[in-house]
SERO-4910 file (N, C-alpha, C, O; in steps of 0.05 Angstrom, whole numbers):
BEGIN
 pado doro    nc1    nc2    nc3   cac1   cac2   cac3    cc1    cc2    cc3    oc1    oc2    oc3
  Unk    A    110   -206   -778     90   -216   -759     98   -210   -730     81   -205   -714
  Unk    A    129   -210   -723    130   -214   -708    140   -185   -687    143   -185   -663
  Unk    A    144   -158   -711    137   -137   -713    107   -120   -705    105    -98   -696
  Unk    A     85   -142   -713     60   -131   -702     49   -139   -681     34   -125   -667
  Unk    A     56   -160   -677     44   -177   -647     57   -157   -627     45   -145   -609
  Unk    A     91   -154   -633     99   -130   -608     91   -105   -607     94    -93   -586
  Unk    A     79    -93   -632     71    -63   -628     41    -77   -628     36    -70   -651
  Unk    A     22    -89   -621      4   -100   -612      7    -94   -574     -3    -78   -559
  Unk    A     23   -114   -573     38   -112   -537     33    -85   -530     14    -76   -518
  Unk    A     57    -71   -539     61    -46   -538     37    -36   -529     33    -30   -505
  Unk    A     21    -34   -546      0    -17   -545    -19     -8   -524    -27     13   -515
  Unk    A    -26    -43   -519    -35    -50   -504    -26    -43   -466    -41    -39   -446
  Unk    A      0    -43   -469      9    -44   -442     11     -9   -440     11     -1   -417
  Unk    A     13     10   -459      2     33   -461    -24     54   -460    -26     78   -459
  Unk    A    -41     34   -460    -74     36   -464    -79     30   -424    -86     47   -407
  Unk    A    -73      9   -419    -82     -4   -390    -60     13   -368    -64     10   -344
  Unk    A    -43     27   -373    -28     42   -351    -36     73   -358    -21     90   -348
  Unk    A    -55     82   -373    -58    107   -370    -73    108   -349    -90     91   -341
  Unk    A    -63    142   -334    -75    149   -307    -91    169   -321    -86    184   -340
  Unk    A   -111    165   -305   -134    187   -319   -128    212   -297   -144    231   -297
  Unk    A   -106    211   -278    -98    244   -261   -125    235   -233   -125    251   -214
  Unk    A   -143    215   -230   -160    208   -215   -152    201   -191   -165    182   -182
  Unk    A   -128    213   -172   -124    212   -142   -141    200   -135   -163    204   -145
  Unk    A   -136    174   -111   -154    157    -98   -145    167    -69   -126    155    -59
  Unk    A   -157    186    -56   -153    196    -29   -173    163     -8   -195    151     -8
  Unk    A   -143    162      8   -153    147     34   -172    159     57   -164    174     75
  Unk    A   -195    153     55   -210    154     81   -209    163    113   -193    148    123
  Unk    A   -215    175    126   -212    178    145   -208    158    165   -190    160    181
  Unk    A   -221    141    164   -225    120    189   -206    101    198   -186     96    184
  Unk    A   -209     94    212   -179     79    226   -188     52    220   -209     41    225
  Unk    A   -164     42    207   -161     16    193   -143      0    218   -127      9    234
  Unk    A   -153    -28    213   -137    -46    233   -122    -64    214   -125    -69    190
  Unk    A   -102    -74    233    -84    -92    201   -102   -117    213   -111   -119    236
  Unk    A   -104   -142    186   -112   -166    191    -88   -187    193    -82   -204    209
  Unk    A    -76   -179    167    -48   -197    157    -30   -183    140    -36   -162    129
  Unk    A     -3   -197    138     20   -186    115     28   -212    101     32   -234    110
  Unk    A     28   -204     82     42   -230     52     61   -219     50     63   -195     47
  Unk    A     80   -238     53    117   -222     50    134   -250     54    126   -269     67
  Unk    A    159   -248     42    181   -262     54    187   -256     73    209   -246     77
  Unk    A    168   -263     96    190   -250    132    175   -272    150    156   -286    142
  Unk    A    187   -274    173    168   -290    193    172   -275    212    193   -265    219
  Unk    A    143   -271    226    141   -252    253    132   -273    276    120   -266    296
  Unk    A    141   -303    271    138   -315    289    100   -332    303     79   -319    299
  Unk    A     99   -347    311     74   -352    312     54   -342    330     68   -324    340
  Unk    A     34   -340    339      9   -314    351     11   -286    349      7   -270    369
  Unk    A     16   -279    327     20   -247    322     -5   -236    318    -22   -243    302
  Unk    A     -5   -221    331    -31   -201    341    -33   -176    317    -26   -154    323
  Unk    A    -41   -182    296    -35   -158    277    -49   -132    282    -41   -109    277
  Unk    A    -81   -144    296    -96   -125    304    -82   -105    324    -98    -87    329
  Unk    A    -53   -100    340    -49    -82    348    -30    -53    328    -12    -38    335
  Unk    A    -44    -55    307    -26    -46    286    -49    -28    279    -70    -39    276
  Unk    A    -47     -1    274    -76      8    268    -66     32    245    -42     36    248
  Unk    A    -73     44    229    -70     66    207    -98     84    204   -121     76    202
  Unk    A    -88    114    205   -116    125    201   -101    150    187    -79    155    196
  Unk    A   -111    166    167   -109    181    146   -120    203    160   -138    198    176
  Unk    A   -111    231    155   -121    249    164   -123    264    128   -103    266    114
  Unk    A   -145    271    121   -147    275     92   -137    303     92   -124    312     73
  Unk    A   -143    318    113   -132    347    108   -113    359    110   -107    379     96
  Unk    A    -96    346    135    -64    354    137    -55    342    109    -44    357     94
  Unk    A    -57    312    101    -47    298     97    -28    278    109    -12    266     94
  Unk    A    -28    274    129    -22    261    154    -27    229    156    -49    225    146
  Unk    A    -15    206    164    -16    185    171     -6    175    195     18    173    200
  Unk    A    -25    169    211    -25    161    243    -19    138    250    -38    123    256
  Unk    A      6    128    251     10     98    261     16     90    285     33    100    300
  Unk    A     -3     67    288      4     54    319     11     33    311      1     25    290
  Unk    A     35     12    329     51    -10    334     49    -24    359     44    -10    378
  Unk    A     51    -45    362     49    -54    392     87    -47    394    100    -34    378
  Unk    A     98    -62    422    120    -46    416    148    -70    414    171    -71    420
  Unk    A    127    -87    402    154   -111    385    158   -108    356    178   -106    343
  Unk    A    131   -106    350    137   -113    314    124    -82    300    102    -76    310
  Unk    A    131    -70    288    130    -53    276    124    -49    236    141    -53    219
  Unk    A     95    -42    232     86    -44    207     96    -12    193     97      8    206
  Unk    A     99    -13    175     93     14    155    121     26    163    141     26    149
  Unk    A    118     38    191    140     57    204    140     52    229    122     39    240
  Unk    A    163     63    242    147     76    271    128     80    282    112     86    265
  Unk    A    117     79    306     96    100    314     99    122    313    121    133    318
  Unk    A     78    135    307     79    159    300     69    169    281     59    151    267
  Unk    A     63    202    267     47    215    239     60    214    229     84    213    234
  Unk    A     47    214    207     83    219    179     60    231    166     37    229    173
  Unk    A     74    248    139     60    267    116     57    239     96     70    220    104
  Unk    A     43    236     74     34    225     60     31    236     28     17    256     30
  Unk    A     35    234     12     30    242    -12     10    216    -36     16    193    -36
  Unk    A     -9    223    -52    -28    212    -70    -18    212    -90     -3    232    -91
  Unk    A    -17    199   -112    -11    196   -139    -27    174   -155    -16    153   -164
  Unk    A    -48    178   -158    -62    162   -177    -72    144   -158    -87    153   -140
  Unk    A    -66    120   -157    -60     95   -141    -50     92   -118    -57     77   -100
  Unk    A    -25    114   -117     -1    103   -102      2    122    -83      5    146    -86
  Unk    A      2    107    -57      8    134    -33     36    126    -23     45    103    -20
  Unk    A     49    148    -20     76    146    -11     78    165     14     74    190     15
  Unk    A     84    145     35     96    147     68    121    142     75    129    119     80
  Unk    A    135    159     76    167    155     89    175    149     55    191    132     48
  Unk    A    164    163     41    184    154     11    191    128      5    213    121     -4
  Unk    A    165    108     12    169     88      6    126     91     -6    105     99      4
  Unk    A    134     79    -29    113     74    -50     94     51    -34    103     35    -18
  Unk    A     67     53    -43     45     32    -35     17     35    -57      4     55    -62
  Unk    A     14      7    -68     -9     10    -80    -24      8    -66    -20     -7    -47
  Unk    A    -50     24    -66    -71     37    -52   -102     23    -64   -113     31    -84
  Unk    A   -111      4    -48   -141     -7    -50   -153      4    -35   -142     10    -14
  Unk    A   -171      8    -37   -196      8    -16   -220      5    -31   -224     18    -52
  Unk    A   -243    -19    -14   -259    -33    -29   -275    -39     -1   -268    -56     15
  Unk    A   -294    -23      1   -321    -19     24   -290    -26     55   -272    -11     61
  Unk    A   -296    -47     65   -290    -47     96   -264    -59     99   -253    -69    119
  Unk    A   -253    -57     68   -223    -65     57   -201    -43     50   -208    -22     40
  Unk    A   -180    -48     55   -155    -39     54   -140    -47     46   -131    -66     60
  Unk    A   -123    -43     19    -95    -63     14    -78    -46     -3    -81    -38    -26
  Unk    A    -49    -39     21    -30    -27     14     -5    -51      9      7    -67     24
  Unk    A     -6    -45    -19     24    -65    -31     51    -44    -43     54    -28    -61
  Unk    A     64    -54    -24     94    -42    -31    102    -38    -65     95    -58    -77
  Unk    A    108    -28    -73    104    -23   -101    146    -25    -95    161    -11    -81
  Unk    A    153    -53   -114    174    -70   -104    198    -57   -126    196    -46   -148
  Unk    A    230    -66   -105    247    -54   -136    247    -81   -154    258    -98   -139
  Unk    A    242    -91   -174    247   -115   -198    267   -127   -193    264   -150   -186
  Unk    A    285   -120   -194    317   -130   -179    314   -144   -163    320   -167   -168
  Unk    A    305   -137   -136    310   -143   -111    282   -172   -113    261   -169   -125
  Unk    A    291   -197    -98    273   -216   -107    250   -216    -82    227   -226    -83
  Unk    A    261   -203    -63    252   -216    -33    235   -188    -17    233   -188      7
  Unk    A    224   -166    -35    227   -146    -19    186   -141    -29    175   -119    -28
  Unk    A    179   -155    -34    143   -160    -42    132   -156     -7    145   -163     12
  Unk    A    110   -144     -7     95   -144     20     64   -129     17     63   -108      4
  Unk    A     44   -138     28     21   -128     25     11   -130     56     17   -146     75
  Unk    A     -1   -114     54    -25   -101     80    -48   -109     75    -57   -109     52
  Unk    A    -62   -116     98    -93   -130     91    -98   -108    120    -82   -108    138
  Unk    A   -119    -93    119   -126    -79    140   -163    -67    130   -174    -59    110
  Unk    A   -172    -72    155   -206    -74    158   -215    -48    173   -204    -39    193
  Unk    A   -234    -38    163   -249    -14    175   -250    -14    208   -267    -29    218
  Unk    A   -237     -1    223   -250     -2    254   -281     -2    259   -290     -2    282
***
């Protein structure tokens, strides 16, 4: 029984992670951040809106602006970008990739190990 319930599991967690190869390319438009969910404190009146991301679909390019205390994603500055199903990777660091009409939500795709290292991006259509 307790043989089938796990190749049941199995199965299942095999069925729900197939990638159908369906790249979810990011948008052109310049996204503003709203908020971050994370173990960190950036202290109280943080202005997230000076934090902005915009995708260049053809270079493959990512355009980041920072105000010049707190710093999201990277640096300021472009970085190259790569797509994989879901997952866009900037500076070789992994991000699950939403976008849902005038929504944005890049989640750090985390090491298991590490307890404290979770963070998500909430960022809105300009």
């Amino acid at each position: 029984m307790k043989k089938t319930i796990l190749m049941l599991c199995a199965l299942g967690i095999v069925a729900c992670s197939s990638n159908d190869n369906n790249d979810i390319e990011p948008t052109g438009e310049k996204w503003v951040l709203n908020s971050v969910v994370c173990f960190c404190f950036f202290g109280d009146n943080v202005d997230f809106s000076t934090h902005t991301i915009q995708f260049d679909r053809t270079n493959k390019n990512v355009v980041i602006e920072n105000d010049e205390v707190i710093q999201f994603l990277a640096p300021e500055g472009t970085y190259p970008y790569t797509v994989d199903g879901s997952v866009i990777t900037i500076l070789e660091r992994q991000y699950r990739y939403q976008e849902d009409g005038d929504s944005l939500i890049l989640t750090f795709v985390d090491e298991p190990l590490i307890a404290d290292d979770e963070i998500t991006y909430f960022y809105s259509r300009n």
